[in-house]
C-alpha positions as CSV (number, residue, x, y, z in Angstrom):
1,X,-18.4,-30.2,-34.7
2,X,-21.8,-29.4,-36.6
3,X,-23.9,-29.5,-33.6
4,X,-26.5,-31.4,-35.9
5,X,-24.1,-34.2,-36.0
6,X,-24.2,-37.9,-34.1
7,X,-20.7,-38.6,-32.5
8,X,-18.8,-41.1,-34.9
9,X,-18.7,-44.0,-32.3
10,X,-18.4,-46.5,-35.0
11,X,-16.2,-49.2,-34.7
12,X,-13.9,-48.3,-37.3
13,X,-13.0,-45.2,-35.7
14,X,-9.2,-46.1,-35.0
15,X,-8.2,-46.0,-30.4
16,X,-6.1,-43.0,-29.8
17,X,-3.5,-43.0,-27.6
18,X,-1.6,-39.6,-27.2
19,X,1.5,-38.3,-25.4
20,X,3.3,-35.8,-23.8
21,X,6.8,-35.7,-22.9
22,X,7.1,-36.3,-19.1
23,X,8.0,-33.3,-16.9
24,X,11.5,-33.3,-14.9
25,X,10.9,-34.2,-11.4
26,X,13.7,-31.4,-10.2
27,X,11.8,-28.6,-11.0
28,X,8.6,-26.4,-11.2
29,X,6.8,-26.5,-14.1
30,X,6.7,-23.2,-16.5
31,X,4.7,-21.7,-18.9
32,X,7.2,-24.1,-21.7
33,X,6.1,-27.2,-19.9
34,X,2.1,-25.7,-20.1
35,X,2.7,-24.7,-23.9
36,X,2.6,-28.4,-25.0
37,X,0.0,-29.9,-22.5
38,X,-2.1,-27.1,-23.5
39,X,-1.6,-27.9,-26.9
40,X,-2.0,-31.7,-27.0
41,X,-5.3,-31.0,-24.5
42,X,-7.1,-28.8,-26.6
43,X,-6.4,-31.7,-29.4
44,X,-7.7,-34.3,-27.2
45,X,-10.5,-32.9,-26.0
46,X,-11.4,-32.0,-29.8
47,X,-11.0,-35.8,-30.5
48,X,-13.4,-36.5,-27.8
49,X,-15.5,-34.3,-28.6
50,X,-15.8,-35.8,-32.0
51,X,-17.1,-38.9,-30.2
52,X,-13.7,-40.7,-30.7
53,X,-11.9,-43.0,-28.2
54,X,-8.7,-41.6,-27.1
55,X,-7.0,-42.0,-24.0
56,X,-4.3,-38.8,-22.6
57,X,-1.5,-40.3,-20.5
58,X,1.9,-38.4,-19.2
59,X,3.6,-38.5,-16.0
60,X,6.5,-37.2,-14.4
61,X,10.4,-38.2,-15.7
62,X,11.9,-38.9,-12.4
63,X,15.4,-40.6,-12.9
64,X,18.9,-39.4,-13.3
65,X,21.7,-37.5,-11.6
66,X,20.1,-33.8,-11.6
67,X,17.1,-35.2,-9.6
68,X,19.5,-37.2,-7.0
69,X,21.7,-34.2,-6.6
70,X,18.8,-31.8,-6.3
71,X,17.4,-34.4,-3.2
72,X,20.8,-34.4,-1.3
73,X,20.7,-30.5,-1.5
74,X,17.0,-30.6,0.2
75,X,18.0,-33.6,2.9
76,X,15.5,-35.9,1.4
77,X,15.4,-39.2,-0.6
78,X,15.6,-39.7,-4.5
79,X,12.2,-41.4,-4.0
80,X,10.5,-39.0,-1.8
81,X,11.3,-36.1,-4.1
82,X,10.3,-37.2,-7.1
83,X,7.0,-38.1,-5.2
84,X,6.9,-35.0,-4.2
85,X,7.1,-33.1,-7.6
86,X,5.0,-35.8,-9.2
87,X,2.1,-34.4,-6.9
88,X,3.1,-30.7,-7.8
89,X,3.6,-30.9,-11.3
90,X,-0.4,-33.0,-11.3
91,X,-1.8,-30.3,-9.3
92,X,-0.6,-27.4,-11.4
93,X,-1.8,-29.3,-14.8
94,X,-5.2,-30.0,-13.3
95,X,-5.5,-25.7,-12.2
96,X,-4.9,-25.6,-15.8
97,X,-7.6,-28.0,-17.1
98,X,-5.2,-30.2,-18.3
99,X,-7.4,-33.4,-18.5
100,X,-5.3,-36.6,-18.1
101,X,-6.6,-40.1,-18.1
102,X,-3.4,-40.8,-16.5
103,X,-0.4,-39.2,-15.0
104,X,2.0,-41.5,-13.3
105,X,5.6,-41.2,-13.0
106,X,8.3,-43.4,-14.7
107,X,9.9,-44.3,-10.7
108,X,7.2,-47.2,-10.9
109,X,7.5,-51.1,-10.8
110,X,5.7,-51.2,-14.1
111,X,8.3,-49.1,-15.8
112,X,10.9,-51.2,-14.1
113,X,9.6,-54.7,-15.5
114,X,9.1,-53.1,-19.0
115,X,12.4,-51.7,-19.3
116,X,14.0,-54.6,-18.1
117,X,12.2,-56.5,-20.6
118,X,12.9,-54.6,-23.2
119,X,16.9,-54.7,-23.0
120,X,16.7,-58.6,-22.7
121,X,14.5,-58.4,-25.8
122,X,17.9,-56.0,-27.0
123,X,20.0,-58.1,-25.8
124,X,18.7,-61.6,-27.3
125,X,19.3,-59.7,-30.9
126,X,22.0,-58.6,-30.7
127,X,21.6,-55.2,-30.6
128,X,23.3,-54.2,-26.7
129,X,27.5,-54.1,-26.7
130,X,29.2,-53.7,-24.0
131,X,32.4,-50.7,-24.4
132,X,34.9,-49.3,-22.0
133,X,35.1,-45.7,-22.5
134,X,36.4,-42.7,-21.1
135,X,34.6,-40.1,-18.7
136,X,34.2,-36.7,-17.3
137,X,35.1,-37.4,-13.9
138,X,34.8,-35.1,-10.7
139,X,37.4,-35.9,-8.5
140,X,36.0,-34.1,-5.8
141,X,32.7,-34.8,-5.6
142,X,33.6,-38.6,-6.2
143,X,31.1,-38.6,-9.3
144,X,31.0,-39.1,-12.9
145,X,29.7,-36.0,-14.7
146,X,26.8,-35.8,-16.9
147,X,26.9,-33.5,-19.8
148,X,25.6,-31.2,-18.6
149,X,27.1,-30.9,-15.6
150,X,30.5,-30.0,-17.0
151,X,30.8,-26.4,-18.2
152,X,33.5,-24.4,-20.3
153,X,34.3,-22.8,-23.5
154,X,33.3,-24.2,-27.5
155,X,35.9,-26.4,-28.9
156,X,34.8,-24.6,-31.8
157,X,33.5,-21.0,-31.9
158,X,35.0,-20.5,-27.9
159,X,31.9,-19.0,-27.0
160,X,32.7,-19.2,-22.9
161,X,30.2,-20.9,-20.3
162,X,28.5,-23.5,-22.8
163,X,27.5,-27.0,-21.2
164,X,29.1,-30.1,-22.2
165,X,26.8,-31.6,-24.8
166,X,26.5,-29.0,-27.3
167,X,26.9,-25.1,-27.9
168,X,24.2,-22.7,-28.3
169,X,26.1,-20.1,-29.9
170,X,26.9,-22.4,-32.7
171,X,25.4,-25.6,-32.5
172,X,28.3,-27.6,-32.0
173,X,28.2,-31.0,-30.5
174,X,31.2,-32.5,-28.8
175,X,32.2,-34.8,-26.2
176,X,32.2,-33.1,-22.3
177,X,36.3,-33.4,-22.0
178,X,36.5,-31.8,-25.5
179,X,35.6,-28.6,-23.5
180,X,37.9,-25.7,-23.5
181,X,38.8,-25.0,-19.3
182,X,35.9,-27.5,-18.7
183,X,34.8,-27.6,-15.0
184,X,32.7,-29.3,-12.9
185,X,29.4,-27.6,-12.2
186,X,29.2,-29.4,-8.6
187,X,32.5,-29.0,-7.4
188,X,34.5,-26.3,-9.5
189,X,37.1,-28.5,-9.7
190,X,38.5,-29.7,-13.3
191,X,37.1,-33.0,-14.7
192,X,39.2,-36.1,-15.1
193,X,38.9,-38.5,-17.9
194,X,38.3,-41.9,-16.0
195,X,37.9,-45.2,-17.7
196,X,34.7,-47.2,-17.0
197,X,32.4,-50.1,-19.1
198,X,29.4,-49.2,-20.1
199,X,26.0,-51.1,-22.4
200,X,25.5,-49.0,-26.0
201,X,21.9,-49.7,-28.3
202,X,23.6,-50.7,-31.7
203,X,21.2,-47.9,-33.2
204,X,23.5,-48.2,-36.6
205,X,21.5,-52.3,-36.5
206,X,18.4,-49.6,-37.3
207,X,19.7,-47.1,-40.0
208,X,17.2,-47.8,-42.8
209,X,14.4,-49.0,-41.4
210,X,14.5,-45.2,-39.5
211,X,15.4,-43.9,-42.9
212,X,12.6,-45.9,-44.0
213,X,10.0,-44.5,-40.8
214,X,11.3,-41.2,-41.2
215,X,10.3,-40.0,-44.8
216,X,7.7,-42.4,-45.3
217,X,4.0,-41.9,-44.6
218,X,2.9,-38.7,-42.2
219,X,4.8,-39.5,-39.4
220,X,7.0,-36.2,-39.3
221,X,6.4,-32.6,-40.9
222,X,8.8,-32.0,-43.9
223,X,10.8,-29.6,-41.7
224,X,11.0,-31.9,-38.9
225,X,11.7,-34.9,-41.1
226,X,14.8,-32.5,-43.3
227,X,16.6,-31.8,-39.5
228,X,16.2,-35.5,-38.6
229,X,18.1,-36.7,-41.9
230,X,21.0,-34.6,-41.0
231,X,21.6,-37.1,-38.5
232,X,22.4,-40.3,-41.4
233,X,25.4,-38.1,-43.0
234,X,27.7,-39.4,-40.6
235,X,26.2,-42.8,-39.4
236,X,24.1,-43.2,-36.7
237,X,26.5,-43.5,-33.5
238,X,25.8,-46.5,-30.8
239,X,23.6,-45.0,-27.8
240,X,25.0,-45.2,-24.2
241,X,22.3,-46.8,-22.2
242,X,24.2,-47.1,-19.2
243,X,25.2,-45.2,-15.7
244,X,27.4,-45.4,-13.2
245,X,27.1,-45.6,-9.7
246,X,25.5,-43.5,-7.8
247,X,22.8,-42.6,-9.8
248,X,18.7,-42.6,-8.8
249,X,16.9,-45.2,-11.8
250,X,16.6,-48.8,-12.6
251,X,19.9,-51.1,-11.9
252,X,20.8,-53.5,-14.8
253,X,19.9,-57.1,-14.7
254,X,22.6,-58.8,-13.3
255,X,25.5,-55.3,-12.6
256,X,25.9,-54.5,-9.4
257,X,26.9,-51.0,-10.2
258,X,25.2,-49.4,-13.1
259,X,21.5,-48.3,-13.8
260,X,20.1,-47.8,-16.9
261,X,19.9,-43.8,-18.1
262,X,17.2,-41.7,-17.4
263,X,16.3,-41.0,-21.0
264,X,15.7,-45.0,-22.1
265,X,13.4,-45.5,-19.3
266,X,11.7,-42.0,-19.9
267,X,9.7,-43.1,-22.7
268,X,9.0,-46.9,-21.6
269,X,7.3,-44.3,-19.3
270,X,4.3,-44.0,-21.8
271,X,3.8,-47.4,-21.8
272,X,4.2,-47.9,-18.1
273,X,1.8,-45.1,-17.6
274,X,-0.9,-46.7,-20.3
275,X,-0.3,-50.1,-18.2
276,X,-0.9,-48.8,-14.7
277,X,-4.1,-47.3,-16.4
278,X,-5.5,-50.6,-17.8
279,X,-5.1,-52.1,-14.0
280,X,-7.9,-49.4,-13.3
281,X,-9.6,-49.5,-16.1
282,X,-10.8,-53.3,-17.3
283,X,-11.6,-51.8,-20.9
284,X,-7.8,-50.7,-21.5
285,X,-6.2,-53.3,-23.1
286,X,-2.1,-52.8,-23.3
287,X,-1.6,-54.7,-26.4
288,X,-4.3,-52.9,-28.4
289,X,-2.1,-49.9,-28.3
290,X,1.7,-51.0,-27.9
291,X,1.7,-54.5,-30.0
292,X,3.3,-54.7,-33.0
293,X,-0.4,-55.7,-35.0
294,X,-2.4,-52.8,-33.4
295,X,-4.4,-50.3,-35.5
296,X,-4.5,-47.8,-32.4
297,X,-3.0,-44.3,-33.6
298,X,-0.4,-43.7,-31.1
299,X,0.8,-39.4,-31.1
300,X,3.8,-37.9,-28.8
301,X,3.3,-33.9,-28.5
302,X,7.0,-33.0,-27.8
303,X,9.3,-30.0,-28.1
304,X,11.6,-29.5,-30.5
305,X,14.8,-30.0,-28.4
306,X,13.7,-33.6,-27.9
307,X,12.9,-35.1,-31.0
308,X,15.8,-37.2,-31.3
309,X,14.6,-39.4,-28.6
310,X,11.4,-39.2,-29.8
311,X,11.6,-39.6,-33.5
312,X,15.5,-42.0,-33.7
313,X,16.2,-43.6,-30.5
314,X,12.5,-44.5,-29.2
315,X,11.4,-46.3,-32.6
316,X,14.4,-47.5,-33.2
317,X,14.3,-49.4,-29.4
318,X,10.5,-49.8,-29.9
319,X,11.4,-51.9,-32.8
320,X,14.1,-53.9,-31.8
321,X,11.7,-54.9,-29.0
322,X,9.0,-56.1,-31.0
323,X,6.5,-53.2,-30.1
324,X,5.1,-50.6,-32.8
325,X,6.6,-47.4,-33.4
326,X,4.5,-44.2,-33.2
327,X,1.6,-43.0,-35.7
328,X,3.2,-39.3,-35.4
329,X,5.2,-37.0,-33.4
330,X,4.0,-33.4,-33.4
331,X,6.6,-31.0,-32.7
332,X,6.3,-27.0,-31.1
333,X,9.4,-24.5,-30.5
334,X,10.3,-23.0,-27.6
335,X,8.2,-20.4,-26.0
336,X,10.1,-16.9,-25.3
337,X,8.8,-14.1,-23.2
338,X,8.4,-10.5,-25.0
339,X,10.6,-11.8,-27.9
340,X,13.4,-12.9,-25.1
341,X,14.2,-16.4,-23.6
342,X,12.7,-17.2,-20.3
343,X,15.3,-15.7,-17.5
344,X,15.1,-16.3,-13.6
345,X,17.5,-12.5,-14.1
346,X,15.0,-10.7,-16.4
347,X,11.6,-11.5,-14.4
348,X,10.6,-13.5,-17.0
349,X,10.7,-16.8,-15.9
350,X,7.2,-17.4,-15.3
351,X,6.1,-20.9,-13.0
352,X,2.7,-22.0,-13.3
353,X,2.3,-21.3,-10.1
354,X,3.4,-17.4,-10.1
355,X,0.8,-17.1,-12.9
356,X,-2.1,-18.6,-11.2
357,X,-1.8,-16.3,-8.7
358,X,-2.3,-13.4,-11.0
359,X,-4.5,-14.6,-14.0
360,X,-7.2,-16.9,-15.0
361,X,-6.0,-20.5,-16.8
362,X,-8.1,-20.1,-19.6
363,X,-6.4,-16.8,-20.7
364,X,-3.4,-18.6,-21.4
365,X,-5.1,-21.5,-23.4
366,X,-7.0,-18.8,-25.3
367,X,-3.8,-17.0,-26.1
368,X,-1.5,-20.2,-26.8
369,X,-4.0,-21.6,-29.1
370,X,-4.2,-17.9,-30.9
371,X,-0.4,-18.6,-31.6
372,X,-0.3,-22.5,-32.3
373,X,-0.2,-24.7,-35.8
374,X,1.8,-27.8,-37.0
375,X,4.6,-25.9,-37.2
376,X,7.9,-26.4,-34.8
377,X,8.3,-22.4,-34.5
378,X,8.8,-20.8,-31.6
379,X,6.0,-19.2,-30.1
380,X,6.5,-15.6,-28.3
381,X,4.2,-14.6,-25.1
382,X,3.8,-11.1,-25.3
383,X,2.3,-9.7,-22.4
384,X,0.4,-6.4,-23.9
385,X,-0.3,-8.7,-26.8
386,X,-1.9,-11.2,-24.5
387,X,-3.3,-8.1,-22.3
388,X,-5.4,-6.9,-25.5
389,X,-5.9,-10.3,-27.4
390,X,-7.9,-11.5,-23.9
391,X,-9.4,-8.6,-23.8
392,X,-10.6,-7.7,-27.5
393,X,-11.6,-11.2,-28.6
394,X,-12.8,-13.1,-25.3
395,X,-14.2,-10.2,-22.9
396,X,-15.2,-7.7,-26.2
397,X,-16.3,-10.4,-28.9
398,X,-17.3,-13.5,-27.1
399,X,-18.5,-12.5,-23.8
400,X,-20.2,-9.7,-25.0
401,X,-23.0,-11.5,-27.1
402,X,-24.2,-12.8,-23.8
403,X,-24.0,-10.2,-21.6
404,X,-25.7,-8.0,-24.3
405,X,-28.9,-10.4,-24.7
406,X,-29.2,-12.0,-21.5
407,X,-29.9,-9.7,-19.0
408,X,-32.9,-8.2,-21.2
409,X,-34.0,-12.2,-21.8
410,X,-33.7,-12.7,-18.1
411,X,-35.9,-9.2,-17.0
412,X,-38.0,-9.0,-20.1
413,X,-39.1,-12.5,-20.9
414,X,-39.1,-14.6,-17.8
415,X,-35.4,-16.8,-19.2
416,X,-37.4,-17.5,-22.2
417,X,-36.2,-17.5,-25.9
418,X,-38.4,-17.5,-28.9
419,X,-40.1,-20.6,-30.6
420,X,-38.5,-19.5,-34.0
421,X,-35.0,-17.8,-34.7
422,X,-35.2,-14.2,-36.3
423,X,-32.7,-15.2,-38.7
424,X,-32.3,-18.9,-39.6
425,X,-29.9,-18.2,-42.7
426,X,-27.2,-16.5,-40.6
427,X,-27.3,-19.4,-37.9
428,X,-26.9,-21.9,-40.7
429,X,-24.1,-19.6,-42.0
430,X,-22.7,-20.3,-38.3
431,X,-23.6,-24.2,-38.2
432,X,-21.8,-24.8,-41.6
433,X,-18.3,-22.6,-40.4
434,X,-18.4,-25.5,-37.9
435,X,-17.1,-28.5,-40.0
436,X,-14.2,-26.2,-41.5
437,X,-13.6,-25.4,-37.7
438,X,-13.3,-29.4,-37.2
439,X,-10.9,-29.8,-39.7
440,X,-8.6,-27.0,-38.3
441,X,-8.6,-28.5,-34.8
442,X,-8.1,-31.9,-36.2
443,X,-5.2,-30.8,-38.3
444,X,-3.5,-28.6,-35.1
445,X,-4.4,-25.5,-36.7
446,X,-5.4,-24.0,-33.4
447,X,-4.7,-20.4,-34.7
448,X,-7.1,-20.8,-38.0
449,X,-9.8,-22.0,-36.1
450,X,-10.0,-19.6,-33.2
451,X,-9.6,-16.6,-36.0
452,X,-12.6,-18.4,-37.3
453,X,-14.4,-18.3,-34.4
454,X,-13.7,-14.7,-33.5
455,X,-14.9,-14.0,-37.6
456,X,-18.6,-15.5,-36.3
457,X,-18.7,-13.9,-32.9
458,X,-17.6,-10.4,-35.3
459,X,-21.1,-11.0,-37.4
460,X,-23.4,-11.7,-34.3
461,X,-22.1,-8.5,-32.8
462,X,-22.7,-6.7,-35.8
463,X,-25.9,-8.0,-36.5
464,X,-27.0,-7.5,-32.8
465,X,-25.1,-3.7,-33.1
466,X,-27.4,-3.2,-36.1
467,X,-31.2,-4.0,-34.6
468,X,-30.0,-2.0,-31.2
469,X,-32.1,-4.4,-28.8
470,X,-31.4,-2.0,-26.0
471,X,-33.5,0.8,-27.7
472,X,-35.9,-1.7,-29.1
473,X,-37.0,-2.6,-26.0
474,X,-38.2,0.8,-24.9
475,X,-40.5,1.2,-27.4
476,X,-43.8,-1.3,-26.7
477,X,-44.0,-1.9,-30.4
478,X,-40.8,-3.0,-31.0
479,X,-40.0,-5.7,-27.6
480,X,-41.1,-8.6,-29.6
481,X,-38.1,-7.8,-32.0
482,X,-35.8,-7.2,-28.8
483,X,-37.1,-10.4,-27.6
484,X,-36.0,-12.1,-31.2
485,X,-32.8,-10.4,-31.8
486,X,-31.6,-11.4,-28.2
487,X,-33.3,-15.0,-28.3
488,X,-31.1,-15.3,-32.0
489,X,-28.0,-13.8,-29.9
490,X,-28.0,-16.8,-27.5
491,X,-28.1,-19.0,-29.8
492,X,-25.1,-18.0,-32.0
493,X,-23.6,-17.8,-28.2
494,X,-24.4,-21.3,-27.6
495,X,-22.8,-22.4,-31.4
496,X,-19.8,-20.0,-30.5
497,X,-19.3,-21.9,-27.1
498,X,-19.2,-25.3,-28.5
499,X,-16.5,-24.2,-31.1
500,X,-14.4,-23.0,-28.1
501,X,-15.0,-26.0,-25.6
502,X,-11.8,-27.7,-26.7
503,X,-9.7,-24.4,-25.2
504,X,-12.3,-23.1,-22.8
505,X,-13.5,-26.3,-20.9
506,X,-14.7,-24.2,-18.1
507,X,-16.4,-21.6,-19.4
508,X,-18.1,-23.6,-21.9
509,X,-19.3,-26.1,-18.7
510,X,-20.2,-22.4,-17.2
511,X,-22.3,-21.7,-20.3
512,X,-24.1,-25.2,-20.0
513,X,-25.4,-24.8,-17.1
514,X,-26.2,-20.8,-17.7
515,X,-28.4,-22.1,-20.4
């Protein structure tokens, strides 16, 4: 990010295609949904910044039971609510500068045609079986049971109220019926186990070449790749791919009663959203970026509660569908609230909406970005912590340079700076910091960089602390020296703004036009 340096638009440079993971359509979004767009935004806008071509798509995940359930409840269609929190969820990434070449939503007739292309191309390998297995059923509500929509104790640690997937207490996984008391979150009533037939991936057809895509080459970090292998002690299991009746999502080629689930057409939804972009956009070619001979780097952003999808069951599908797999998948943890998990009961279930009512978007970049590297920790908002970071480093550090010099530039010396800096050494000092900058927003390094940053704005407070322009000025001798120290101010402003752009688009178009 030297500013002396031409953009790299050569043709070499690699197309970029990045991700991130689709929002539910049943819900607001949080400040966990704006940790990872904020992330994988400040990453892109680095990349094009660098003069790179990379295209940001998402969209909303609008399938399955929860979001069908969720419209009966408001006396509304499947269709017109996932519409309708499509439109939501886009309005409350663009009031936080979450910039998007596309946001679409998987409900679409491009995601229909690929998926159903896909599972043929599944299907003519060999790789789809059809099973009849055995269900949580709710007897009342007339409907089979998702996971998580069955409730009870751990088979194995009885830890009471867990959901029907896994435990959190102690990580268990087990199947929904293998609950202790399990009940039916819908109805109450007690789940029975009803037969029905339903299409499984053959992901087992895949075990080494995901061995192989797993520890080979930089897809994964070391931690992320060690949880992943866990998963090969026992054999990969087949994956269900299939629904019953009623459900909101695609219906199977040629079944009159099942759909395909929510979480194989979730991530076609990339694809689909990349596709519906390149109808818009001539110079968008589908098959550079999704053909199994493109050189396009192709990165998901995800959290770490969903990287099986991402990082087994998507390549492996990818692959048996004659499409490439993904360059990388860069994984965060959750994000708690004063050391706690979000809670609706504590106050501390924060929307996006609730905080832009009370705060400025670009605090919480700032202060996610303070926190973020490659790592899949979990990152902790904590509210005097963010109260005082905002405060110290972008109102007392960064602000402050300007507000210092300008006003005196602006009375004094009719909005003119000086023909010559005062000190050219220290603003190469602050033009060379800028390429190790680079490499810390190129590796995700967010944290590094902006401590970097605040380490520059530090020494052009200090020096501008130490020649007291505000006394200078007073004395007739000494305002050509105010005028200089001020004029070299701005400048390290301007350098200091353009190493922040990436996390403060707005201010740094602000400053632009200030200057």
């Amino acid at each position: 990010m030297n500013h002396t340096q031409k953009p790299n638009m050569q043709q070499t440079s690699p197309q970029i295609l990045v991700t991130t993971a689709l929002p539910y359509a049943n819900g607001a979004l949080h400040l966990g949904h704006l940790l990872e767009h904020i992330q994988a935004d400040i990453w892109v806008r680095f990349q094009k910044m660098q003069g790179r071509d990379c295209l940001f798509i998402s969209g909303d995940d609008a399938h399955g039971t929860p979001v069908m359930l969720a419209a009966q409840q408001r006396g509304i269609t499947s269709e017109a609510l996932s519409a309708q929190m499509a439109q939501e969820h886009k309005v409350d990434l663009e009031a936080f500068h979450i910039d998007f070449d596309n946001y679409y939503s998987t409900h679409s007739p491009e995601n229909q045609a690929l998926i159903e292309m896909i599972y043929q191309k599944m299907k003519a390998k060999g790789d789809i079986e059809t099973k009849v297995i055995a269900q949580a059923y709710d007897p009342e509500a007339n409907l089979f049971l998702p996971d998580r929509y069955v409730k009870g104790s751990c088979p194995c640690c009885k830890a009471p109220d867990q959901y029907g997937d896994n435990c959190e207490a102690c990580g268990s996984t087990y199947a929904a019926l293998g609950l202790i008391e399990p009940r039916s979150v819908l109805s109450g009533a007690k789940p029975i186990a009803k037969e029905t037939e339903h299409d499984f991936f053959k992901l087992g057809h895949y075990t080494e070449f995901l061995r192989q895509w797993i520890t080979e080459g930089s897809h994964l970090s070391e931690e992320v790749r060690n949880k992943l292998l866990e998963w090969f002690k026992e054999g990969l299991h087949d994956l269900d791919i299939s629904r019953d009746a009623p459900y909101f999502g695609f219906k199977i080629p040629g079944q009159d009663d099942k759909y395909f689930y929510v979480w194989i057409d979730a991530p076609i939804g990339y694809m689909a959203s990349l596709q519906n972009l390149s109808t818009r956009r001539p110079e968008v070619v589908f098959n550079d970026y999704w053909n199994q001979a493109s050189t396009a780097k192709l990165y998901h952003f995800v959290g770490k509660d969903i990287i099986n999808f991402h990082a087994i069951f998507w390549p492996a599908i990818l692959h048996s569908a004659d499409f490439r797999t993904p360059s990388g998948v860069f994984v965060h943890g959750y994000l708690t609230i004063n050391g706690q998990k979000m809670s609706k009961s504590r106050g501390t279930f924060i929307t996006a909406q609730h905080y832009l009512q009370q705060l400025e978007p670009e605090y919480l970049r700032y202060y996610f970005a303070t926190k973020l590297n490659p790592k899949s920790e979990d990152i902790d908002l904590n509210l005097t912590d963010f109260q005082q970071r905002v405060n110290s480093d972008l109102i007392g550090k960064y602000v402050n340079i300007a507000s210092r010099c300008a006003s005196f530039i602006n009375k004094k010396f009719a909005n003119q700076l000086t023909a010559t800096l005062l000190d050219p050494e220290l603003f190469q000092q602050f033009i060379d910091e800028g390429d190790m900058i680079a490499v810390y927003y190129e590796q995700r390094e967010f944290g590094k960089a902006l401590r970097a940053i605040m380490d520059l704005a530090d020494k052009a407070n200090q020096r501008i602390d130490a020649e007291k322009p505000w006394n200078l000025i007073k004395d007739p001798e000494h305002v050509v020296r105010a005028h200089a120290v001020c004029s070299l101010g701005l400048n390290l402003f301007r350098l200091l703004t353009l190493y922040l752009k990436p996390v403060l688009p707005v201010t740094a178009q602000k400053v632009e036009a200030f200057f």
